[in-house]
Phi, psi and omega in degrees: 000126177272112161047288183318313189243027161272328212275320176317329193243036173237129159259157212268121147200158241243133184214078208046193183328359209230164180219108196251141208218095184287087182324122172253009185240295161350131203254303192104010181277161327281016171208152211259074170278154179305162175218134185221146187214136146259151185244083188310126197275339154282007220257160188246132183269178357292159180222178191257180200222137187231127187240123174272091203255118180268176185296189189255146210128315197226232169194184195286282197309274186320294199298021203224007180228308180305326184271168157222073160286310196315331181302284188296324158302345166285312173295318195244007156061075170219193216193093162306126170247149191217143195238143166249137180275152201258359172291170146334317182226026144099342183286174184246150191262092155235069166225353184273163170312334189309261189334304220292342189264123194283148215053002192284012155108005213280200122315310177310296204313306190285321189268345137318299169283354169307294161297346169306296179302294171315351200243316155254001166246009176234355176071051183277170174274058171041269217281004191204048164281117204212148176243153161209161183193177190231127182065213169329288213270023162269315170277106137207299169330293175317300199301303208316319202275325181270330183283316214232043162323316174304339180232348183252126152314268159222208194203143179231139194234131168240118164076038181252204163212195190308144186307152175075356212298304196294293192356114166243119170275156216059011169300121208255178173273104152267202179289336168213113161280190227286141171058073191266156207243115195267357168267013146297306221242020152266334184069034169276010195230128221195150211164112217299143198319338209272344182280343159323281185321319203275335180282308180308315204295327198312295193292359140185109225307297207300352192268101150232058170277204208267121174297143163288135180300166184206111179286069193286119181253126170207134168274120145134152169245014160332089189270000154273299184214096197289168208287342166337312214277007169285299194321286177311356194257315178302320153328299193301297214274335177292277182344305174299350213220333185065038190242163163169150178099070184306133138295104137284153191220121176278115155095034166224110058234009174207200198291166133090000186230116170249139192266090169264131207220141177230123188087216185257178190068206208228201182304333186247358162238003174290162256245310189235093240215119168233195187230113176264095178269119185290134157093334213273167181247190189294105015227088211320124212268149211285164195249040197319303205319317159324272171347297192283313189289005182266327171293318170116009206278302183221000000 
């Protein structure tokens, strides 16, 4: 179906200059999340896709005026999903066994078929799929990257915590999960990188293709989901990724942000890049422009 006459079965609603478009045809499986989209109205297909997953709290609508992707999907010819949390207090589920499992029936699951649905009805590209997210949707990122290696590429996470942190095990996806897990998002929970590593590789087992590259953000001076939890997210994916021994670089990509680049290549092709910005708190403010040249977008 082509672009034009996908958008006829959306309805519309006006978001500063952009127009973000809440899919009314999207079924919402297997959890009843929101689908929300900008589309560029040039745009040339197949393009790649980017999913904004916001904090607890907030919405498809807010983070999608908080960020500034939409500007830059019209420049650089891409395709937004924005996931609406379907909870109470706006979080995304990533502790129950459901999310944390690839198919396993989670939200991750729900935001997985998203990108399915954008791929055939706006002619986004398989092959050139990416997550970010802020908070709740920085651990929503971690999972979605760790369960669906097979549909995310890479991932850029601000101010989140380890892939698994949150994990209540035998938690099934009700409607508002599980918890919040306060030695987690205190950064008491330390774990040596390769038990890190064995939990992401855990949600799916059967997968052995290429790891998504990965982009890491942290303040801190985070007083939500303290700042230990950089250190332990950078432990997980360098394991998982099979890197160690990071270049740091200070006062990058501005004054008080220190710069780690793990393996070969430079912040925009290395396999794991994270940013520790001194002093800054929840949340550490978004890089798009960063995001994309990290993605491979611009």
């Amino acid at each position: 179906m082509k672009v034009s006459s996908a958008l006829t079965t959306l309805a519309i609603a006006t978001v500063g200059n952009a127009q973000l478009t809440k899919v009314n045809d999207f079924s919402g499986t297997p959890t009843k999340l929101g689908m929300y989209v900008y589309v560029p109205k040039t745009l040339k297909t197949p393009a790649p896709i980017v999913v904004a997953v916001h904090h607890c709290q907030g919405s498809a609508q807010g983070y999608s005026t908080e960020s500034h992707y939409m500007p830059l999907a019209d420049q650089h010819n891409f395709i937004l999903i924005y996931p609406n949390s379907r909870s109470s207090g706006g979080c995304f589920d990533v502790a129950s066994e459901a999310s944390l499992k690839h198919d396993g029936g989670g939200d991750s699951q729900t935001i997985a078929n998203m990108v399915k649905y954008a791929v055939e009805k706006y002619g986004g590209d398989a092959n050139r799929t990416f997550a970010t997210g802020t908070s709740s949707g920085a651990m929503m990122t971690n999972v979605l990257v760790g369960a669906y290696p097979d549909v995310f590429k890479a991932g850029s996470v601000y101010s989140g915590v380890p892939d698994g942190c949150f994990a209540v095990p035998g938690s099934t996806a009700t409607q508002d999960p599980p918890g919040w897990n306060n030695q987690c998002a205190n950064g008491q929970t330390t774990k040596t990188a390769a038990q890190w590593g064995d939990l992401v590789r855990s949600y799916y087992p059967d997968y052995t293709g290429p790891r998504p590259r990965m982009q890491i953000w942290h303040g801190s001076a985070d007083g939500t989901l303290r700042y230990p939890n950089y250190a332990e997210t950078m432990k997980q994916w360098s394991n998982v990724m099979g890197l160690s021994a990071p270049t740091d670089t200070a006062n990058t990509p501005q004054s008080g942000y220190t710069r780690s680049i793990y393996g070969e290549g430079d912040e925009k092709t290395a396999q794991l890049v994270g940013y520790s910005a001194q002093g800054v708190g929840h949340s550490v403010p978004l890089h798009e422009a960063m995001d994309l040249a990290f993605f491979g977008i611009a």
